[in-house]
Residue, then its C-alpha position, 0 to 999 in steps of 0.5 A: x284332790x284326793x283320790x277315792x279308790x274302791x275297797x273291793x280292790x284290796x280283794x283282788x290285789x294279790x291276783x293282780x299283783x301275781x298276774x303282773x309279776x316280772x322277773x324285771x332283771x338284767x344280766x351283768x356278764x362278768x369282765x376278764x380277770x385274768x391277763x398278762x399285763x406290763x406297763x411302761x412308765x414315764x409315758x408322759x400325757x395320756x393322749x400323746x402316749x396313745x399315739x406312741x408304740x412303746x412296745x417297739x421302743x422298749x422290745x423292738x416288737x410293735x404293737x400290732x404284732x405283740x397282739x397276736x397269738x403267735x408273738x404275744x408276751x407271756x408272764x415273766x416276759x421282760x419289757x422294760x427291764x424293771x421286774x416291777x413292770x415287766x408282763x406279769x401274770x394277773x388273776x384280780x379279784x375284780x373285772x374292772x383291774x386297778x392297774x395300781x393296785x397290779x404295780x404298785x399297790x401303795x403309789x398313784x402312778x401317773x404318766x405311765x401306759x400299760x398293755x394287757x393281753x388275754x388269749x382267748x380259746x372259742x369253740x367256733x367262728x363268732x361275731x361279737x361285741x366287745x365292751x371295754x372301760x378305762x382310765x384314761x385313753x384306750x386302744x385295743x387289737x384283736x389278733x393283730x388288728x386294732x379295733x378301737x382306739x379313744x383318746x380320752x381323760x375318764x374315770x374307768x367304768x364298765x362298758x364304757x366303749x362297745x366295739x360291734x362285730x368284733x371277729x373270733x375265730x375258732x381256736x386261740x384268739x389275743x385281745x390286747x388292751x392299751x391304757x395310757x394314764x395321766x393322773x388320778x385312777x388307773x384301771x381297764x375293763x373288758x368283756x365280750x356281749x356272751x362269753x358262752x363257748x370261751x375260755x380265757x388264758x394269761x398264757x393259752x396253758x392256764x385255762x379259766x372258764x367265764x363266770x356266769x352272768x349276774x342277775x341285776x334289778x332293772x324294773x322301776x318306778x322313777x321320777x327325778x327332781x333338782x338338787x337344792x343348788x348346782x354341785x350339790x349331791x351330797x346336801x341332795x343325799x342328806x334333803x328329803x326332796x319329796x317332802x320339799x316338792x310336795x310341801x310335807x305332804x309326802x316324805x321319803x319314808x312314806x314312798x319307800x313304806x307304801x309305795x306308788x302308782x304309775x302317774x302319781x305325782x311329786x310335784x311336777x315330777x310323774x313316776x313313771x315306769x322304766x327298765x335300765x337297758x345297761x349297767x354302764x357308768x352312765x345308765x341312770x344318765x340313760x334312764x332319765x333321758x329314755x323314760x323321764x323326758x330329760x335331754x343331754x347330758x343331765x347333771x345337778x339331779x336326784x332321781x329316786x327308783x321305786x320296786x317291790x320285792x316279792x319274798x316267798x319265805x322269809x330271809x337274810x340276805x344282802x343287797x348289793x349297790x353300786x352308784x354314782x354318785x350319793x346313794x340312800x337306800x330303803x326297805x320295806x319303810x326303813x332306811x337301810x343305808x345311806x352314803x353320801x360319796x362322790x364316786x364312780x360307779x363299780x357294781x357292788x360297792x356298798x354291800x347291805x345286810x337286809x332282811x326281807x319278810x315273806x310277801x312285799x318288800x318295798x324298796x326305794x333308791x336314792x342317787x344324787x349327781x352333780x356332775x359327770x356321769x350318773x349310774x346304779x346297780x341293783x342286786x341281792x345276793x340270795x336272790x333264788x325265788x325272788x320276783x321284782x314289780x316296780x307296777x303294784x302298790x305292796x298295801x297291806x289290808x290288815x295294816x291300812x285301808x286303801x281308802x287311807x293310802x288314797x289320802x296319804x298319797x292324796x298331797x300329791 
């Protein structure tokens, strides 16, 4: 049945609209850049090398003492006696560091572990959260002391592990991080739940101050649907699957140009509305369990976010997505990206040149999974003045009745 709406509402939707808006944002905060790093290669499997103290075979120094202020390595320290792995100081481009990439830039490592220690200066006593990803199996100590230990084979993500109530105390403190590899990527990842009153250092004489939190979309409509077949994301990617679900009488486009509602229907999808609690590797993952009615670990879906993107002047700008795995992107109606990639996520992936008008700017994603965790991340770059509302449907009145986006969302 197609739903009547009255006219009369086209007159005060710019004061619901202004009423509802929602800075819908959730604040990334940065990861470590800066570490004194060394690795041992020949390590051989990831878990069994996780078991084993390195550091006291190669230096004579265990482990829990290496991570501490008073006996910690510094750049240029020897470790294995090869310079291309000895500790060496690290100031990455990125948070999430490609251990690679720090060693030998050109080869796949495999079979090799490394440590990666920071000091870490706060102004007072603080209890914290630490966050940490990596590639494969971990360990970590904070001055002395291991606090977190996973034996796992994964793909790096940020905040992949959260390690609660980790003590600072005031003054210098030593984070040490150790990545055991086996094949395939090798990376680490670590943050602290606020980094207000910290300064990091490779040495305690380099002082680097935090960089400050980055501003993430969170707010949106959702729904998810199947994927044509198991391990299909990319197909997924590449089918209109509102179309399928609602035999034609819905596309894509026509969600991403006029929007939805809370309720509307696609088939026996509802979109409802949520907020991403996590920019973490598996938050979409966490999305659809949280809000959509999914259980487990949910695997061979596309889920399709909707918001608006309320301008006050007109602008380029680009908008930056992260997504695991096959993302689509459109705006105000027109498909602005596509990638039909099986990856991880890594905020900030595809970077998007986007104009936005002033006034509505409807957005619609796309992420497609067949497998292993699912995720997005969602920011514009010159986002001053914006305000997101996944909750009001940006009609125009001079370009269509609400009677006619009533019948165009009537197939539903």
């Amino acid at each position: 049945m197609k739903r009547v709406v009255a006219i009369t509402f086209v007159a005060c939707l710019a004061v619901l609209f202004t009423a509802a808006l929602s800075h819908a944002r959730i604040s990334m905060i940065p990861g470590i850049k800066v570490w004194t790093i060394g690795a041992v290669p020949d390590t051989g499997a990831a878990l069994d090398a996780l078991d084993k103290d390195w550091l006291a075979e190669k230096t004579g120094q265990d482990e829990p003492t290496t991570a501490t202020v008073e006996n910690g390595p510094k750049p240029g320290d020897k470790l294995t006696g090869y310079p291309d792995f000895d500790w060496k100081l690290v100031e990455y481009g990125s948070d999430l560091i490609d251990l690679d990439d720090v060693f030998q830039p050109d080869v796949d490592n495999n079979n090799i572990t490394a440590y990666m220690v920071v000091y870490i200066n706060s102004d007072s006593d603080k209890t914290l959260d630490l966050y940490i990803g990596s590639d494969d199996a971990v360990a970590v100590w904070i001055n002395g002391e291991e606090v977190h230990r996973n034996p796992v084979l994964r793909g790096a993500a940020r905040d992949q592990d959260k390690i609660e109530g980790v003590q600072l105390k005031k003054g210098w403190n030593c984070l040490m991080l150790k990545v055991c590899e086996q094949g395939g990527g090798w990376k680490g990842f670590a943050r602290f739940s606020d980094h207000t009153g910290l300064k990091f250092s490779p040495d305690m004489s380099k002082i680097y101050e935090p960089e400050p939190p980055i501003d993430y979309i969170s707010d949106f409509l959702a729904i998810a649907l199947p994927n044509p077949s198991p391990g299909a994301a990319v197909e997924a990617c590449n089918t209109d699957l509102i179309a399928e679900a609602t035999g034609g009488a819905l596309t894509e486009v026509d969600v991403a140009t006029y929007g939805v509602d809370r309720g509307d229907r696609v088939g026996d999808a509802v979109w409802t509305e949520g907020s991403f609690k996590n920019l973490g590797g598996n938050n979409v993952n966490d999305f659809v369990t949280e809000y959509l009615g999914f259980s487990g670990d949910v695997n061979d879906t596309t889920a399709y976010f909707f918001t608006n993107i309320l301008s006050p002047d007109e602008r380029d700008t680009q908008l930056l997505v992260g997504s695991d795995d096959c993302v689509v992107v459109w705006l105000n109606g027109e498909e602005v990206w596509r990638n039909p990639a099986l990856r991880g996520l890594t905020p900030d992936q595809d970077v998007i040149d986007i104009h936005l008008k002033k006034g509505y700017n409807p957005l619609l994603i796309k992420v497609s999974e067949q497998g292993g965790d699912r995720a997005l991340t969602v920011r514009i770059k010159d986002a001053e003045g914006l305000e997101f509302d996944s909750t009001v449907t940006p009609v125009s009145p001079k370009d269509k009745l609400i009677t006619i986006w009533g019948e165009i969302k009537g197939g539903k």
